[in-house]
MARDRENBA-929547 format. One line per field, with one value per residue: residue number from 1; chain; x, y, z of N, C-alpha, C in turn. Coordinates in Angstrom, 2 decimals, padded with zeros to 5 digits. Layout:
BEGIN
seq = (NUM, ...)
mol = (A, ...)
n.X = (X, ...)
n.Y = (Y, ...)
n.Z = (Z, ...)
ca.X = (X, ...)
ca.Y = (Y, ...)
ca.Z = (Z, ...)
c.X = (X, ...)
c.Y = (Y, ...)
c.Z = (Z, ...)
This chain:
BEGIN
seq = (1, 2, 3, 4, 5, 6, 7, 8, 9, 10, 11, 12, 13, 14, 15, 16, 17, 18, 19, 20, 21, 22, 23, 24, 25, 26, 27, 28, 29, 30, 31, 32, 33, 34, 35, 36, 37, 38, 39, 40, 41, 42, 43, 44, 45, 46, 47, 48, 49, 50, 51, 52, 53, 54, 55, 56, 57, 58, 59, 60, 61, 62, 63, 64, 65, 66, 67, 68, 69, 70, 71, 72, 73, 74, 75, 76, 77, 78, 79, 80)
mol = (A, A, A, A, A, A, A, A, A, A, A, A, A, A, A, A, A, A, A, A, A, A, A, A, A, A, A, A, A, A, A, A, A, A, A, A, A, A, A, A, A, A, A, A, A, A, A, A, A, A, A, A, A, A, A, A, A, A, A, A, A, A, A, A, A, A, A, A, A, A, A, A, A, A, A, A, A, A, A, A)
n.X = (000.85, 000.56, 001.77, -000.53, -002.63, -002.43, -002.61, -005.59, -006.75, -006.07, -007.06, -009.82, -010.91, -011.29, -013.17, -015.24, -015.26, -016.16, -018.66, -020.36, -019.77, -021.58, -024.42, -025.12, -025.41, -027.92, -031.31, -033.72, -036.38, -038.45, -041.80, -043.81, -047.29, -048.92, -046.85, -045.87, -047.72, -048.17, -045.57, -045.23, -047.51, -045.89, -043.15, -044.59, -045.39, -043.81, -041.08, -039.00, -037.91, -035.27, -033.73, -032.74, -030.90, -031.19, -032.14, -029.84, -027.68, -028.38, -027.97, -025.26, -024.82, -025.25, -023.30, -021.43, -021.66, -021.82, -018.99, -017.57, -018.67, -017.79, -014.92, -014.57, -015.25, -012.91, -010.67, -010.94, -010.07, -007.89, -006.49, -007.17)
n.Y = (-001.19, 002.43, 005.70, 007.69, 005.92, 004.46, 006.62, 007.50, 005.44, 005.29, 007.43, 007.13, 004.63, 006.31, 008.17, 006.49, 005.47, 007.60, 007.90, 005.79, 005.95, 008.53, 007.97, 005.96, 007.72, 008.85, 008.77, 006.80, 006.00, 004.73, 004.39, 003.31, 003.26, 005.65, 007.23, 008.00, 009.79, 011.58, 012.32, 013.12, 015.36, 017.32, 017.66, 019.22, 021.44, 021.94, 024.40, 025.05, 022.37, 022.03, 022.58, 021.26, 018.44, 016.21, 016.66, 017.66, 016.04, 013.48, 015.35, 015.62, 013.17, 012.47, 014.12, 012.87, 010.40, 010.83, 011.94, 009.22, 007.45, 008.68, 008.56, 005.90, 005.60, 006.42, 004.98, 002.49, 003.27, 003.44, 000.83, -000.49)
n.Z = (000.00, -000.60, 000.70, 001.16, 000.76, 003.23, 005.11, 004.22, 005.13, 007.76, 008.34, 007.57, 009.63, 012.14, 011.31, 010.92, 013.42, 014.87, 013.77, 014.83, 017.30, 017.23, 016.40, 017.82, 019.93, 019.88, 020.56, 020.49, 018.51, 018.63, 019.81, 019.91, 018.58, 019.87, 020.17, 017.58, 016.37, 018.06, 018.14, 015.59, 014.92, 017.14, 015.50, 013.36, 014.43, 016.33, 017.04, 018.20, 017.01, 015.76, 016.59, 018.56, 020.75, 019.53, 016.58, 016.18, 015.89, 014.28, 011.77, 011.97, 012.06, 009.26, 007.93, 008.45, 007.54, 004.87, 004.21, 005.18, 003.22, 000.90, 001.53, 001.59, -001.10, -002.51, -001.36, -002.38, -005.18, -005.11, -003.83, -006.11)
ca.X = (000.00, 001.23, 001.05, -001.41, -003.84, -002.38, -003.40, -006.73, -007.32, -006.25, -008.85, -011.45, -010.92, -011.42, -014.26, -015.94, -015.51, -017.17, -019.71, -020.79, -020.62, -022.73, -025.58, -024.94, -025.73, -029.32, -032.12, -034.81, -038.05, -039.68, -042.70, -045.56, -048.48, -049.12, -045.57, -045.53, -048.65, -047.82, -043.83, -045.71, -047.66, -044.58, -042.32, -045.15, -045.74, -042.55, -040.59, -036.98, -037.34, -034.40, -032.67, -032.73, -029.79, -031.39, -031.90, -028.27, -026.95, -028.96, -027.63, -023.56, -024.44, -025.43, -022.51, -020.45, -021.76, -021.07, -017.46, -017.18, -019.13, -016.46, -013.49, -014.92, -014.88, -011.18, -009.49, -011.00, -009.55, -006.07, -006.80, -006.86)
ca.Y = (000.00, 003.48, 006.23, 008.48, 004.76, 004.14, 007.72, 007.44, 003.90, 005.33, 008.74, 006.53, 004.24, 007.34, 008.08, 004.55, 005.10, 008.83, 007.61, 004.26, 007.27, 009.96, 007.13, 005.81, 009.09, 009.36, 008.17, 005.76, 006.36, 003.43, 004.81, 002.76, 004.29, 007.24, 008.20, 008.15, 010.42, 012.51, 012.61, 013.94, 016.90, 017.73, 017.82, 019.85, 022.43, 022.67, 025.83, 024.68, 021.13, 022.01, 022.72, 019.83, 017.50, 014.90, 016.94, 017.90, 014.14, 013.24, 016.24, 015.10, 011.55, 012.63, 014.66, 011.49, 009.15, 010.95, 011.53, 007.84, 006.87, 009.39, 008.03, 004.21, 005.38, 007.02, 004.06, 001.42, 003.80, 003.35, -000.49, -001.31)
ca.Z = (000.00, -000.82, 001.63, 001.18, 000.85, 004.67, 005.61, 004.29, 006.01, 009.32, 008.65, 007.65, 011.02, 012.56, 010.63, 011.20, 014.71, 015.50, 012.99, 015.38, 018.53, 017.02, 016.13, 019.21, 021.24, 019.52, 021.30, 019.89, 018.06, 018.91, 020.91, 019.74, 017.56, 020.17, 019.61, 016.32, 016.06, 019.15, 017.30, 013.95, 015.12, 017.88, 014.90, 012.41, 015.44, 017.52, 016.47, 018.23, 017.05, 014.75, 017.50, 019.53, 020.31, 018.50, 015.38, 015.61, 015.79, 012.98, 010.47, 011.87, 011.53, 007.82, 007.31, 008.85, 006.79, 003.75, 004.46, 005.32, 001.68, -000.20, 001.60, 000.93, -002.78, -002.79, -000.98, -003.18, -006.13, -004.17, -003.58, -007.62)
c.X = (000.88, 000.96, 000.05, -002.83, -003.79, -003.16, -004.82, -007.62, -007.20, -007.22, -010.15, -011.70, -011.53, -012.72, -015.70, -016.32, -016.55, -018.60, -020.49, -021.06, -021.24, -024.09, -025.96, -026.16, -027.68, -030.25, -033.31, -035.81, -038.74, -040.41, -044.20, -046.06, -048.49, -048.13, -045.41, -046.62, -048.69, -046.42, -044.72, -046.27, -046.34, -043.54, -043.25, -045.09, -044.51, -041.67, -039.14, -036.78, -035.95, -033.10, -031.88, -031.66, -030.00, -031.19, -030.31, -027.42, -027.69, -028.29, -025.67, -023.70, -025.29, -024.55, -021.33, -020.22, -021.48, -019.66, -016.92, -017.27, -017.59, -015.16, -013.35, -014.19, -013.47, -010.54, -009.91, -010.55, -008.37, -005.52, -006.19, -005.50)
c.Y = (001.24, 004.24, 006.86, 007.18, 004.73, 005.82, 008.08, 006.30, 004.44, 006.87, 008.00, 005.63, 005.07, 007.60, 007.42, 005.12, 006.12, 008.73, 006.55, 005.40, 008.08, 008.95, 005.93, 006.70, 009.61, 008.43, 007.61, 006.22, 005.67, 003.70, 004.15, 003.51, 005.70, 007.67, 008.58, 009.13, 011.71, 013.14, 013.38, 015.16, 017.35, 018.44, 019.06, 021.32, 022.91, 024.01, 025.46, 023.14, 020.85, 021.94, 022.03, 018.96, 016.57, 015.21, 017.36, 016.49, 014.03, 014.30, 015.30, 013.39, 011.44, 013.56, 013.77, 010.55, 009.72, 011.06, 010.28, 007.41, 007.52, 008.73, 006.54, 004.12, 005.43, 005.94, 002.75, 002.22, 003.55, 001.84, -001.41, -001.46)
c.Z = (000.00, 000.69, 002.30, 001.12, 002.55, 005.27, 005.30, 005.19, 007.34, 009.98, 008.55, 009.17, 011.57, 012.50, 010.94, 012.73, 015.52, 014.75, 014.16, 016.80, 018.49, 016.68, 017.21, 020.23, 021.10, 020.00, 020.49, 020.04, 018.34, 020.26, 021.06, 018.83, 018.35, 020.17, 018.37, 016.04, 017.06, 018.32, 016.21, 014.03, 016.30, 016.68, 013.57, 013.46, 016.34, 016.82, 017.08, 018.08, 015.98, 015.65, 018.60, 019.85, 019.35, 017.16, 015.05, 015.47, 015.14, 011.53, 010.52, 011.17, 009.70, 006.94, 007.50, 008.08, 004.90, 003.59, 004.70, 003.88, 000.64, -000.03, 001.34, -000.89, -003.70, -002.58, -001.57, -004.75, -005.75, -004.61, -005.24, -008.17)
């Protein structure tokens, strides 16, 4: 392996790993039916549900998981 392949393998590790703790840290939807219908107007009507920890671990662990997908794609370009 070259170097810049080893330095992507040991960012993506990295990667991998704050990815598995930010999806981790988010707390479970599974509330039954009256959650899920209580959750739906809450989320149509709340005004700081943007603001929420939860909604913020959900945007990282979607800015996580794309940086993981990109660096998947680079180090199997390395790999060949």
């Amino acid at each position: 392996m070259s170097v810049p392949a080893i330095i992507l393998s040991v960012f993506q590790i990295i990667v991998s790993l704050v990815l598995i703790v930010v999806v981790l840290m988010q707390s479970s939807d599974q509330q039954g039916l009256s959650g899920t219908i209580a959750g739906g107007a809450e989320t149509f009507f709340g005004k700081n549900k943007g603001r929420t920890i939860d909604a913020v671990l959900k945007k990282w662990t979607a800015v996580i998981a794309a940086i993981f997908i990109i660096l998947s794609v680079i180090l199997s370009m390395f790999i060949r």
